[in-house]
PDBQT receptor file of N, H, CA, C and O in Angstrom, charges set to zero:
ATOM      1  N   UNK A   1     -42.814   7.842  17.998  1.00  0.00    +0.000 N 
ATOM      2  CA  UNK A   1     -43.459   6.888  17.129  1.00  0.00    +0.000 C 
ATOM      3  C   UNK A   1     -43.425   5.509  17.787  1.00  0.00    +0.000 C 
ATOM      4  O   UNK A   1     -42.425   5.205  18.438  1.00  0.00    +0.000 OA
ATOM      5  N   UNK A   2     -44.554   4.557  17.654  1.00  0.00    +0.000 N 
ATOM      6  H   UNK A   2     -45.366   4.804  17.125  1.00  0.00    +0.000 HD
ATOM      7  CA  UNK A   2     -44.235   3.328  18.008  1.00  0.00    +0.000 C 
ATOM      8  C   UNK A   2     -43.406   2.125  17.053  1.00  0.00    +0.000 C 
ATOM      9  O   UNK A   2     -43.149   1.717  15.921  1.00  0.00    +0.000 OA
ATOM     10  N   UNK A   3     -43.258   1.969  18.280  1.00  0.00    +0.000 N 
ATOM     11  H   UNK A   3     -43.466   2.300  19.200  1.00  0.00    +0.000 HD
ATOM     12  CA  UNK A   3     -41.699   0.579  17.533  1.00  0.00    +0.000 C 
ATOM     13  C   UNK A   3     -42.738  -0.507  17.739  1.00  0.00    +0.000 C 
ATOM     14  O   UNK A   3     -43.810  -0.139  18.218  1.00  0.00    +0.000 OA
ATOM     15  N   UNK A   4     -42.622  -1.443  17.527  1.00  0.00    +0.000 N 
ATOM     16  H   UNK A   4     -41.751  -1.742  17.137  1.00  0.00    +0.000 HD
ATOM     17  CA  UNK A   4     -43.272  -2.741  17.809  1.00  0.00    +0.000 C 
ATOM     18  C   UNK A   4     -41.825  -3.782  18.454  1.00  0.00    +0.000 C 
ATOM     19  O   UNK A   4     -40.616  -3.850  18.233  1.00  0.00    +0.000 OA
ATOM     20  N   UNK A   5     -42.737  -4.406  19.260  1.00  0.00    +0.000 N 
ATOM     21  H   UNK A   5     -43.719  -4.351  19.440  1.00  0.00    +0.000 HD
ATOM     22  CA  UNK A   5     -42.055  -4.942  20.320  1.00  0.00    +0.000 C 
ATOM     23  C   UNK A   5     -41.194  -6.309  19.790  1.00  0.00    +0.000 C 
ATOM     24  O   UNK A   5     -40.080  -6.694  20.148  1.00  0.00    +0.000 OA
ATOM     25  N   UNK A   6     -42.108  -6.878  18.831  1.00  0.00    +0.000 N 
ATOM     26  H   UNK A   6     -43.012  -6.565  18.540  1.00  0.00    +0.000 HD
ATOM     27  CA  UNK A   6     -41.672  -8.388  18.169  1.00  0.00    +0.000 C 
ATOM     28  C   UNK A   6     -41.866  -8.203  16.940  1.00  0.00    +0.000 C 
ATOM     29  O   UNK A   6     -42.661  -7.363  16.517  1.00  0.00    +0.000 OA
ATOM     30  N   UNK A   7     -41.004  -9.139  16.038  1.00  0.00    +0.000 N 
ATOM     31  H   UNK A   7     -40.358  -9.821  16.381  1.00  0.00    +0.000 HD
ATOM     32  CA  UNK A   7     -41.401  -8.906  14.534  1.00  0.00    +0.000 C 
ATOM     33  C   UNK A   7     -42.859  -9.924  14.470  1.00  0.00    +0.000 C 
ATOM     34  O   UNK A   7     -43.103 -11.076  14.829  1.00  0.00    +0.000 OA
ATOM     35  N   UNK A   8     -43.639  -8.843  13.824  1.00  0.00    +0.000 N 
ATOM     36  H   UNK A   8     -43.441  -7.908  13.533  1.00  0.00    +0.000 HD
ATOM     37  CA  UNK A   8     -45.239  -9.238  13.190  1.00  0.00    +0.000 C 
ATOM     38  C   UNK A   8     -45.279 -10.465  11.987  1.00  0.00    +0.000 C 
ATOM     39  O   UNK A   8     -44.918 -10.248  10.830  1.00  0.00    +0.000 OA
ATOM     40  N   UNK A   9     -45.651 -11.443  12.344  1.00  0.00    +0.000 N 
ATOM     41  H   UNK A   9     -45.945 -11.619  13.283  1.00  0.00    +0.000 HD
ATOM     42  CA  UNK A   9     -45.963 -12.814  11.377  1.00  0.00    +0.000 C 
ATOM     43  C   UNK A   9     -46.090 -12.376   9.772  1.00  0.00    +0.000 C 
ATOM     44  O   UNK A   9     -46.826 -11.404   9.601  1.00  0.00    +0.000 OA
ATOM     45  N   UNK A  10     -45.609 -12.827   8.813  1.00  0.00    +0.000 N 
ATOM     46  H   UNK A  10     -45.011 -13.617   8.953  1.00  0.00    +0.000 HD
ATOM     47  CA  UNK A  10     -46.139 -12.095   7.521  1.00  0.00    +0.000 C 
ATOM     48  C   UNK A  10     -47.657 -12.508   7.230  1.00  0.00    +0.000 C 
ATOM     49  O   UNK A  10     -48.261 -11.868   6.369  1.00  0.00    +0.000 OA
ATOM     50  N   UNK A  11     -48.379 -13.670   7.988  1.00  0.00    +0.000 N 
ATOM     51  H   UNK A  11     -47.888 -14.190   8.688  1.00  0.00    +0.000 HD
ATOM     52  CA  UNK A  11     -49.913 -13.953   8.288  1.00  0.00    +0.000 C 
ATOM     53  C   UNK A  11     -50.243 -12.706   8.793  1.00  0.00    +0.000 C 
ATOM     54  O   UNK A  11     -50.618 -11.912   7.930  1.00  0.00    +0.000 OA
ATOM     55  N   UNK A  12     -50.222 -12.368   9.729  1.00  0.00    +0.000 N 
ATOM     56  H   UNK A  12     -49.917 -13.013  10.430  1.00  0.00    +0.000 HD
ATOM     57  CA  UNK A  12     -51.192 -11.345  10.623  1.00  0.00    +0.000 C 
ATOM     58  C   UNK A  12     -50.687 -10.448   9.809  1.00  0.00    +0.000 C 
ATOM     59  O   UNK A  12     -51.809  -9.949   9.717  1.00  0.00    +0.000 OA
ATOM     60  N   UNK A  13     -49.616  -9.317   8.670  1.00  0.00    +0.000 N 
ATOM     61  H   UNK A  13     -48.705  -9.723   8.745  1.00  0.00    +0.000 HD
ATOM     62  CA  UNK A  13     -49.264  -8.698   8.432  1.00  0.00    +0.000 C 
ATOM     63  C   UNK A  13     -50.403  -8.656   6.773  1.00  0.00    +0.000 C 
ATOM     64  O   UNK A  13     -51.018  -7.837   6.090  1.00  0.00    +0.000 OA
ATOM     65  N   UNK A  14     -50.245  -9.441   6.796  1.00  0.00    +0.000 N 
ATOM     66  H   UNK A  14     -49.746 -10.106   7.351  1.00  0.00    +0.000 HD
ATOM     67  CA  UNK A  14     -51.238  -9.154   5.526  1.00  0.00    +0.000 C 
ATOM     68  C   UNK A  14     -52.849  -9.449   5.511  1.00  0.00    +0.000 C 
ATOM     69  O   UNK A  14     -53.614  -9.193   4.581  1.00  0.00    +0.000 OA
ATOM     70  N   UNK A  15     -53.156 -10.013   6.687  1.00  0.00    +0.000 N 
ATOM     71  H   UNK A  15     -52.535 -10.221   7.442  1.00  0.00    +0.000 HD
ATOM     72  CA  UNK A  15     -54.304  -9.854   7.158  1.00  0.00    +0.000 C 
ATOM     73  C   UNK A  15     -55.207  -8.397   7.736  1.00  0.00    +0.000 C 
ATOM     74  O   UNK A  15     -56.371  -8.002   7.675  1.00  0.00    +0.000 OA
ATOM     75  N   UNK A  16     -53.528  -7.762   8.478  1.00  0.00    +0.000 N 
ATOM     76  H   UNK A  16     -52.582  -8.083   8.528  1.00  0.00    +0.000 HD
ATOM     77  CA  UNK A  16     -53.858  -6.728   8.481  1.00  0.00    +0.000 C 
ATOM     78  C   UNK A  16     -54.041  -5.864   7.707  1.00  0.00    +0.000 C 
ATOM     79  O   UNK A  16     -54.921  -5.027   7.908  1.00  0.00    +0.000 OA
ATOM     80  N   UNK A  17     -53.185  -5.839   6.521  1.00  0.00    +0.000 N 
ATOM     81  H   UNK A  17     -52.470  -6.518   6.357  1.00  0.00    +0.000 HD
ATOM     82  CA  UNK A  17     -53.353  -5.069   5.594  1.00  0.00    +0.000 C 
ATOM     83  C   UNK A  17     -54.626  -5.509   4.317  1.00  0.00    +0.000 C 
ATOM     84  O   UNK A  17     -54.980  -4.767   3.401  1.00  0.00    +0.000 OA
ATOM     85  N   UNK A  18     -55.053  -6.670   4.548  1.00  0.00    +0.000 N 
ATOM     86  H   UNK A  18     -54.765  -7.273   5.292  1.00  0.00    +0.000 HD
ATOM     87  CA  UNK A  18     -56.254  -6.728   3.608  1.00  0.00    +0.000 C 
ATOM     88  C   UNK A  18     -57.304  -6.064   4.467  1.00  0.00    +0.000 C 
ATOM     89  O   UNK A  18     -58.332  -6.597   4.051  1.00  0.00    +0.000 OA
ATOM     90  N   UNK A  19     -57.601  -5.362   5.256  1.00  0.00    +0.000 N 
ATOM     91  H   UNK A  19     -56.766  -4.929   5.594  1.00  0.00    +0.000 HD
ATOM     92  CA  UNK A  19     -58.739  -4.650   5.734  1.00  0.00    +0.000 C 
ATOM     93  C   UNK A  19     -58.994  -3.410   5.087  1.00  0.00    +0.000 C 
ATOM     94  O   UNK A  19     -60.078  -2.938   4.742  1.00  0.00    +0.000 OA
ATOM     95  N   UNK A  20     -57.547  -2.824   4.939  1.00  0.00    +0.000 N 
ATOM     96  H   UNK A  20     -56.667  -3.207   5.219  1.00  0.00    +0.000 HD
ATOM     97  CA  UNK A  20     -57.815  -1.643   4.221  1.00  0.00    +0.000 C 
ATOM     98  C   UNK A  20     -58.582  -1.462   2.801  1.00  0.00    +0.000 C 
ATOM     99  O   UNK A  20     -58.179  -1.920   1.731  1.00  0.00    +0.000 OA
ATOM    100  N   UNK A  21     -59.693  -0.752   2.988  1.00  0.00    +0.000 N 
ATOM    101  H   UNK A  21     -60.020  -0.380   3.856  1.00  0.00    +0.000 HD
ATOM    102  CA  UNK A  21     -60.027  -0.571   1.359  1.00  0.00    +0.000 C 
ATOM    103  C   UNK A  21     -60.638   0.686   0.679  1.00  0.00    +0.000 C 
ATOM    104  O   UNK A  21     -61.412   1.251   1.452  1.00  0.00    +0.000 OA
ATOM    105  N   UNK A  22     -60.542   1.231  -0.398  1.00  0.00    +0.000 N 
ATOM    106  H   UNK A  22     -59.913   0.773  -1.026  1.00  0.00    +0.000 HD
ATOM    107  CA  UNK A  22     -60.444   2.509  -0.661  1.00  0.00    +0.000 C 
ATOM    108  C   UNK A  22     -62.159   2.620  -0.876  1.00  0.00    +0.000 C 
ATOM    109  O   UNK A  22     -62.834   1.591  -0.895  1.00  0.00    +0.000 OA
ATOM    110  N   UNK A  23     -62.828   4.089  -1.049  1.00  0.00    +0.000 N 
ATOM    111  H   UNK A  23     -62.280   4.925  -1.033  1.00  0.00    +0.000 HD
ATOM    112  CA  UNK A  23     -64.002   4.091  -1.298  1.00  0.00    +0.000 C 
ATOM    113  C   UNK A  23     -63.552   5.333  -2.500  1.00  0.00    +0.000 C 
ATOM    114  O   UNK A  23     -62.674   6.196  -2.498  1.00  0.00    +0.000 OA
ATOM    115  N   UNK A  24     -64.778   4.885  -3.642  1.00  0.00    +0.000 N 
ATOM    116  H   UNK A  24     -65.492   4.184  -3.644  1.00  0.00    +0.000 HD
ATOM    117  CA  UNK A  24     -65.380   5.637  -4.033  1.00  0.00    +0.000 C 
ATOM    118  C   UNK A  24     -65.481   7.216  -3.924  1.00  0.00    +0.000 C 
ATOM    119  O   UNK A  24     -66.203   7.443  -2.954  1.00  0.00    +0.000 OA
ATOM    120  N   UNK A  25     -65.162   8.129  -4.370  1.00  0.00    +0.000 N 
ATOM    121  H   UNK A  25     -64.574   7.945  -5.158  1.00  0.00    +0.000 HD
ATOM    122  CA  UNK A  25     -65.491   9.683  -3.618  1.00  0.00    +0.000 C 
ATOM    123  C   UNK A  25     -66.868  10.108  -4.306  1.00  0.00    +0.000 C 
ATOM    124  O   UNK A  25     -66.913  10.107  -5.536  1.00  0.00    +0.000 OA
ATOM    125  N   UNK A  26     -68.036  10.484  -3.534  1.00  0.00    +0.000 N 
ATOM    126  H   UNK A  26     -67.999  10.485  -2.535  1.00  0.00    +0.000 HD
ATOM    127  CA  UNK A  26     -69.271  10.731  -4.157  1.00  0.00    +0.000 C 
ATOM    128  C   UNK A  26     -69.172  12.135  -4.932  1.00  0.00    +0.000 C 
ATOM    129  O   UNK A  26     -68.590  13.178  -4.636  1.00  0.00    +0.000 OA
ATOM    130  N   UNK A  27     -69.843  11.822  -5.874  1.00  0.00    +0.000 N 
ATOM    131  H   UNK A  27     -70.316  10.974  -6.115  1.00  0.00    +0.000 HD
ATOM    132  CA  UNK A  27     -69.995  12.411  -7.468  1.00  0.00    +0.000 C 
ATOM    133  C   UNK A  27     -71.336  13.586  -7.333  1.00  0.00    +0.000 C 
ATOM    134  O   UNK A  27     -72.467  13.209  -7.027  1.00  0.00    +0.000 OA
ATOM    135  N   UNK A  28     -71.025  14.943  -7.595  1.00  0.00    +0.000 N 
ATOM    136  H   UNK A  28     -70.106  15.250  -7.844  1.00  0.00    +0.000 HD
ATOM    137  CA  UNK A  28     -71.852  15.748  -7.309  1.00  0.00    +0.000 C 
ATOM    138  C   UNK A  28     -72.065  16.303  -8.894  1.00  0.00    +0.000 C 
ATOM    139  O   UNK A  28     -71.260  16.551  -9.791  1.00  0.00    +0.000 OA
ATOM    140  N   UNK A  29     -73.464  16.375  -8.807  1.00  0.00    +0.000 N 
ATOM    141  H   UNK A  29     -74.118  16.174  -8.078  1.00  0.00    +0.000 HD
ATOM    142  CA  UNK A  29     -73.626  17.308 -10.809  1.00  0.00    +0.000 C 
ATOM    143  C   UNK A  29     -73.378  18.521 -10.688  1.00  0.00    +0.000 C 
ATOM    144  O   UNK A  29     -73.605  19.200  -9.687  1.00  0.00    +0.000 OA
ATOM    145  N   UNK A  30     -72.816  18.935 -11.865  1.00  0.00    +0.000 N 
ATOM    146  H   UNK A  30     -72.632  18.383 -12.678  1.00  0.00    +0.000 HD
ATOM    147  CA  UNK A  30     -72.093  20.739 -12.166  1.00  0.00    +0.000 C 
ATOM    148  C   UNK A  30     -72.634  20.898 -13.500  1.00  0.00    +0.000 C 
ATOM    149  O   UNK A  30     -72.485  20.157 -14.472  1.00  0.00    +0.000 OA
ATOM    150  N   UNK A  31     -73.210  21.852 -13.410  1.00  0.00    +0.000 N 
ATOM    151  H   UNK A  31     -73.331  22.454 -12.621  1.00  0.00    +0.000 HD
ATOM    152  CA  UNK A  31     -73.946  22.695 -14.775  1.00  0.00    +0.000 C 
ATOM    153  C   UNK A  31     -72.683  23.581 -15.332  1.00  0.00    +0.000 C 
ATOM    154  O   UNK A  31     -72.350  24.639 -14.799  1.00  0.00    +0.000 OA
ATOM    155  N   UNK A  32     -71.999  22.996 -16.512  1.00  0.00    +0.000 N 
ATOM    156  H   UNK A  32     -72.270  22.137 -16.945  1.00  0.00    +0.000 HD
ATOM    157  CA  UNK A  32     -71.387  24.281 -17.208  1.00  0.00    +0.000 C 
ATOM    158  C   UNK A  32     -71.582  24.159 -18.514  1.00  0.00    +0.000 C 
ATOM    159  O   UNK A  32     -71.446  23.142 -19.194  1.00  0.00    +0.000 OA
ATOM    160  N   UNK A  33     -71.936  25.327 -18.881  1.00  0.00    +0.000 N 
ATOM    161  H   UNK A  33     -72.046  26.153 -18.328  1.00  0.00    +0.000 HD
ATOM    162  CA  UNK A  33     -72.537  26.004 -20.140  1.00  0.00    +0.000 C 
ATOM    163  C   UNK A  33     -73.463  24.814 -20.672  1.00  0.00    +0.000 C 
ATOM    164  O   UNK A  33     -73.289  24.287 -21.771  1.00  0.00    +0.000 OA
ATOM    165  N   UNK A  34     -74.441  24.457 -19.790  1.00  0.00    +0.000 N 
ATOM    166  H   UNK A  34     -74.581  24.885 -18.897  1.00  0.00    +0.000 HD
ATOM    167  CA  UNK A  34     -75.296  23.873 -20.259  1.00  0.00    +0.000 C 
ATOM    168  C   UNK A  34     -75.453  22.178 -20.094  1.00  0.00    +0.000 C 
ATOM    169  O   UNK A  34     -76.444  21.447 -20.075  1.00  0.00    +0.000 OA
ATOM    170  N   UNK A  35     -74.200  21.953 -20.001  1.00  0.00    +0.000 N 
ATOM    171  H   UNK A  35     -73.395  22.546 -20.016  1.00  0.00    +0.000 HD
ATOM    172  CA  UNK A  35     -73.880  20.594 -19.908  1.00  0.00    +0.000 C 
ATOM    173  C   UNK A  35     -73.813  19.847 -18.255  1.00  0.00    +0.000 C 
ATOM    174  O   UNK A  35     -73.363  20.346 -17.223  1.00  0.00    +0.000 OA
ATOM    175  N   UNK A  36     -74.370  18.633 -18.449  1.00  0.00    +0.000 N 
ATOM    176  H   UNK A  36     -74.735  18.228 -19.287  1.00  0.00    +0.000 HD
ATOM    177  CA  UNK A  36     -74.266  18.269 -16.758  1.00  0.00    +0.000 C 
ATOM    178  C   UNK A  36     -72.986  17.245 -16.330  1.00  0.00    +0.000 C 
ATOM    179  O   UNK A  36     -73.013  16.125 -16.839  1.00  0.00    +0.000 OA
ATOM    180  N   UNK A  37     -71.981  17.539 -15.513  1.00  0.00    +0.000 N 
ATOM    181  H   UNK A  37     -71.958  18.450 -15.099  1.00  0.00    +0.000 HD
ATOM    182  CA  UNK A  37     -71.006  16.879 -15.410  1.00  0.00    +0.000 C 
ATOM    183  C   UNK A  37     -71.115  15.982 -13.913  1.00  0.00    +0.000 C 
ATOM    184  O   UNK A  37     -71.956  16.443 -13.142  1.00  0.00    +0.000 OA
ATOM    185  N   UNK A  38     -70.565  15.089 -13.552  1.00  0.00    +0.000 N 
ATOM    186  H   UNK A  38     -69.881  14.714 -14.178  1.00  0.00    +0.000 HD
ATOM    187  CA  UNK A  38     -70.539  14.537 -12.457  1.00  0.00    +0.000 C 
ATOM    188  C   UNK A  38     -69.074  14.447 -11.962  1.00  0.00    +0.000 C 
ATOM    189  O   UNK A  38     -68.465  13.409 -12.216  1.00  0.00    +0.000 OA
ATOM    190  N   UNK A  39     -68.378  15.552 -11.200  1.00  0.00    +0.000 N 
ATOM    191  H   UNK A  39     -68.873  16.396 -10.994  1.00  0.00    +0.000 HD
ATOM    192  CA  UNK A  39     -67.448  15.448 -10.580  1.00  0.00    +0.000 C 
ATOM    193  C   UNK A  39     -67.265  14.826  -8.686  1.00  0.00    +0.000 C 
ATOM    194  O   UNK A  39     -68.172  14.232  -8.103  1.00  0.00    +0.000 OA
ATOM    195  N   UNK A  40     -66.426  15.033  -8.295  1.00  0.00    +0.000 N 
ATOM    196  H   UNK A  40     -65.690  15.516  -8.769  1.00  0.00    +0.000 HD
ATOM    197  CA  UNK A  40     -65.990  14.732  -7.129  1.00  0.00    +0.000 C 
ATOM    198  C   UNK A  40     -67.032  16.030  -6.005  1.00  0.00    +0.000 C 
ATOM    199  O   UNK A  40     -67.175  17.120  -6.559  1.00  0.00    +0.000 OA
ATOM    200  N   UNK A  41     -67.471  15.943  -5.039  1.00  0.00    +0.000 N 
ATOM    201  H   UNK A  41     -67.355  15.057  -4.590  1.00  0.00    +0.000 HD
ATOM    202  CA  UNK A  41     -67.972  16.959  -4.576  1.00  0.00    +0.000 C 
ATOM    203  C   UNK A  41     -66.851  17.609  -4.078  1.00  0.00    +0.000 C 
ATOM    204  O   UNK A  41     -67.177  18.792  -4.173  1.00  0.00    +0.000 OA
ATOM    205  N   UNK A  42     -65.525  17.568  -3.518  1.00  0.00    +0.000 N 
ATOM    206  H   UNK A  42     -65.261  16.607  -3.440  1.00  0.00    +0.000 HD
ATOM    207  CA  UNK A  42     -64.665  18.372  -2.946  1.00  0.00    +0.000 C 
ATOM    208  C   UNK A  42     -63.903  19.593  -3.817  1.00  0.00    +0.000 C 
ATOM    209  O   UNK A  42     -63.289  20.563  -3.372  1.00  0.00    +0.000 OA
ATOM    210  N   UNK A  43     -64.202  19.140  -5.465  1.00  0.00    +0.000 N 
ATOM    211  H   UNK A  43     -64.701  18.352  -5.826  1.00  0.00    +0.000 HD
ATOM    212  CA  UNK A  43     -63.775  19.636  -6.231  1.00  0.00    +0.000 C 
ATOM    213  C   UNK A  43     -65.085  20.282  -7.356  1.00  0.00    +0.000 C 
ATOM    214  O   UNK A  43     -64.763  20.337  -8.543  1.00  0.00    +0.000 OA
ATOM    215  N   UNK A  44     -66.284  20.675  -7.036  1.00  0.00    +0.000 N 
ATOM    216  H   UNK A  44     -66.546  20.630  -6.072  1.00  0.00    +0.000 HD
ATOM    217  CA  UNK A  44     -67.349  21.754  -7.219  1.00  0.00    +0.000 C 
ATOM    218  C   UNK A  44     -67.177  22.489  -8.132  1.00  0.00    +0.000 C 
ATOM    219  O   UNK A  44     -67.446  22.553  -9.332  1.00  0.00    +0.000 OA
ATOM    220  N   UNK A  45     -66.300  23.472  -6.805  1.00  0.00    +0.000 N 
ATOM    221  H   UNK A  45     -66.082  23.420  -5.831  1.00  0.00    +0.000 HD
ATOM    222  CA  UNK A  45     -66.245  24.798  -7.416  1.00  0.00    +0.000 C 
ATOM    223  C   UNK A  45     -64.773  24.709  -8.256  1.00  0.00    +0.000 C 
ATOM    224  O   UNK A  45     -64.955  25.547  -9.139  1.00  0.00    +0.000 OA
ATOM    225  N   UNK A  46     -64.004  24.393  -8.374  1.00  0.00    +0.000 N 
ATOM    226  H   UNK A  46     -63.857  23.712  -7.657  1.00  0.00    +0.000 HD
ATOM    227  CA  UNK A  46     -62.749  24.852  -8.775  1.00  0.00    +0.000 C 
ATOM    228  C   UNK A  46     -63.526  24.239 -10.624  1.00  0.00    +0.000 C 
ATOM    229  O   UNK A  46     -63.334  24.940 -11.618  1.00  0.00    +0.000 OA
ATOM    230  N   UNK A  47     -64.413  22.772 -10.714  1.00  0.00    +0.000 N 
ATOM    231  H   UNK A  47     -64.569  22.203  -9.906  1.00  0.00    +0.000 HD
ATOM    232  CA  UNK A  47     -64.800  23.135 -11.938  1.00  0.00    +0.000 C 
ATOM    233  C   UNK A  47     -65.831  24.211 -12.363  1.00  0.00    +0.000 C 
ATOM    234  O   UNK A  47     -65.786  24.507 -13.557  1.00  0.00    +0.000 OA
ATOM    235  N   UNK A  48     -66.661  24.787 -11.676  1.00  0.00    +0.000 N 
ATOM    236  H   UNK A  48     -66.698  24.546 -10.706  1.00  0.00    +0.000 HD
ATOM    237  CA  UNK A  48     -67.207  25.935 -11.887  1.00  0.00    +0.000 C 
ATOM    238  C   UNK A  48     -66.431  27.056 -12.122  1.00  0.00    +0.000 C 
ATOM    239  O   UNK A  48     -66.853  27.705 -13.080  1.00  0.00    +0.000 OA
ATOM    240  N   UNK A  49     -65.437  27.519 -11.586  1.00  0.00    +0.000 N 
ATOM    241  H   UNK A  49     -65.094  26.992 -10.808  1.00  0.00    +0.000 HD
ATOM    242  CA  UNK A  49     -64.594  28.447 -11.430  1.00  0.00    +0.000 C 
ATOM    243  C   UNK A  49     -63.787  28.226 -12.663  1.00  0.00    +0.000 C 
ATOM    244  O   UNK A  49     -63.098  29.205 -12.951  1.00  0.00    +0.000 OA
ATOM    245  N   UNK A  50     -63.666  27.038 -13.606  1.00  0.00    +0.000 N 
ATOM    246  H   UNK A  50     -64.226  26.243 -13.372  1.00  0.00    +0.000 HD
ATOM    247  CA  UNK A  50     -62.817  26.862 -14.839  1.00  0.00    +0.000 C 
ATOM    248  C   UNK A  50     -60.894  26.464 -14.501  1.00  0.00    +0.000 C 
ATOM    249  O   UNK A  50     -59.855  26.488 -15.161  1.00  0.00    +0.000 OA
ATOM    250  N   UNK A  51     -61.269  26.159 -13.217  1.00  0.00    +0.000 N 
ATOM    251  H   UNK A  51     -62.113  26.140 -12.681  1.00  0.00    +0.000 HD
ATOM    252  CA  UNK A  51     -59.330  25.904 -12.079  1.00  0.00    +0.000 C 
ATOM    253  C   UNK A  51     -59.300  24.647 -13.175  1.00  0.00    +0.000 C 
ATOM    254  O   UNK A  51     -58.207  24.529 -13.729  1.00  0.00    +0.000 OA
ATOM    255  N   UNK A  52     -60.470  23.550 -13.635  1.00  0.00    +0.000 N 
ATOM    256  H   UNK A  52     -61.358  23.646 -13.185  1.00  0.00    +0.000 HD
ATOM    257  CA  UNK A  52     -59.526  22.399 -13.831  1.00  0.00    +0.000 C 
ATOM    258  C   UNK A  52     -60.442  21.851 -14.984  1.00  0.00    +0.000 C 
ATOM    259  O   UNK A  52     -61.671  21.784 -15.017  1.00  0.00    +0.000 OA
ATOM    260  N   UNK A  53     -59.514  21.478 -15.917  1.00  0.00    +0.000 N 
ATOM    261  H   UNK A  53     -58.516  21.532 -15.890  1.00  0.00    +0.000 HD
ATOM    262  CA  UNK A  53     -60.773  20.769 -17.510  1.00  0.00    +0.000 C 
ATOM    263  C   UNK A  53     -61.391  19.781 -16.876  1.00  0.00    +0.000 C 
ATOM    264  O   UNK A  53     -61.055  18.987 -15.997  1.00  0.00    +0.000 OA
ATOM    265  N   UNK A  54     -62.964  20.101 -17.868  1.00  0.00    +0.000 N 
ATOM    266  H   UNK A  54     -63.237  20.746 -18.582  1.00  0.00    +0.000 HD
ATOM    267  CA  UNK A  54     -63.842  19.407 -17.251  1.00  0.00    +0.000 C 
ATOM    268  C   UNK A  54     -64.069  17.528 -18.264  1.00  0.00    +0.000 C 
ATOM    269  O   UNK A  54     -63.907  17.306 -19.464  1.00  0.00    +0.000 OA
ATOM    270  N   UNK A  55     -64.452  16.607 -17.206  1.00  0.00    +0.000 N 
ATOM    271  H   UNK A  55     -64.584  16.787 -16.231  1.00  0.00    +0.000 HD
ATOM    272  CA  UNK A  55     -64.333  15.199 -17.613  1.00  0.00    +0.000 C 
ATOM    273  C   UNK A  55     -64.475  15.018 -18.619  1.00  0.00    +0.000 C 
ATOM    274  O   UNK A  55     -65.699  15.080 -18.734  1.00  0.00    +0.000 OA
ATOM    275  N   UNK A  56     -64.010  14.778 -19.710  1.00  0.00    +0.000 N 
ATOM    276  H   UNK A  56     -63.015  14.727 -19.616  1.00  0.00    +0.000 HD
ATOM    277  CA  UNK A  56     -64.214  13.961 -20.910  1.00  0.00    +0.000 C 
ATOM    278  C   UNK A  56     -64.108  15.054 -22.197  1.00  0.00    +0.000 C 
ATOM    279  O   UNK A  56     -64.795  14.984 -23.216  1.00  0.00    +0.000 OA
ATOM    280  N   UNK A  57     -62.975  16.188 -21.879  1.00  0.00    +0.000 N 
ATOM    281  H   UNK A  57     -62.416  16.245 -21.051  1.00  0.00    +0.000 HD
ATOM    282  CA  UNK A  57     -63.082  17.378 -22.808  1.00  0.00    +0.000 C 
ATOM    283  C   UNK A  57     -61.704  17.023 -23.192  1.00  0.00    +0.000 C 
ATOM    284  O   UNK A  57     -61.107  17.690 -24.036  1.00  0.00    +0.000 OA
TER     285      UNK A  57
């Protein structure tokens, strides 16, 4: 693992860390029993499949 050589400024340390920023996960529609849901696309099938209650039930 890397060590860092000098201790990092708490400036540059939180500069660095304001870059990071989270996104959104895009929202795919699922037909169940009629109804149209907008879940996560990574998670599809497991609401088709009935693995996980669906949004707002």
């Amino acid at each position: 693992m890397a060590v860092p050589k000098r201790k990092m400024s708490r400036s540059n340390t939180r500069h660095r860390r304001a870059q990071w920023k989270a996104t959104t996960p895009d929202l795919a529609p699922v037909y169940v029993d009629g109804a149209e849901y907008h879940v996560p696309r990574r998670l599809v099938r497991a609401y088709e499949r009935g693995l996980l209650p669906l949004p707002g039930k």
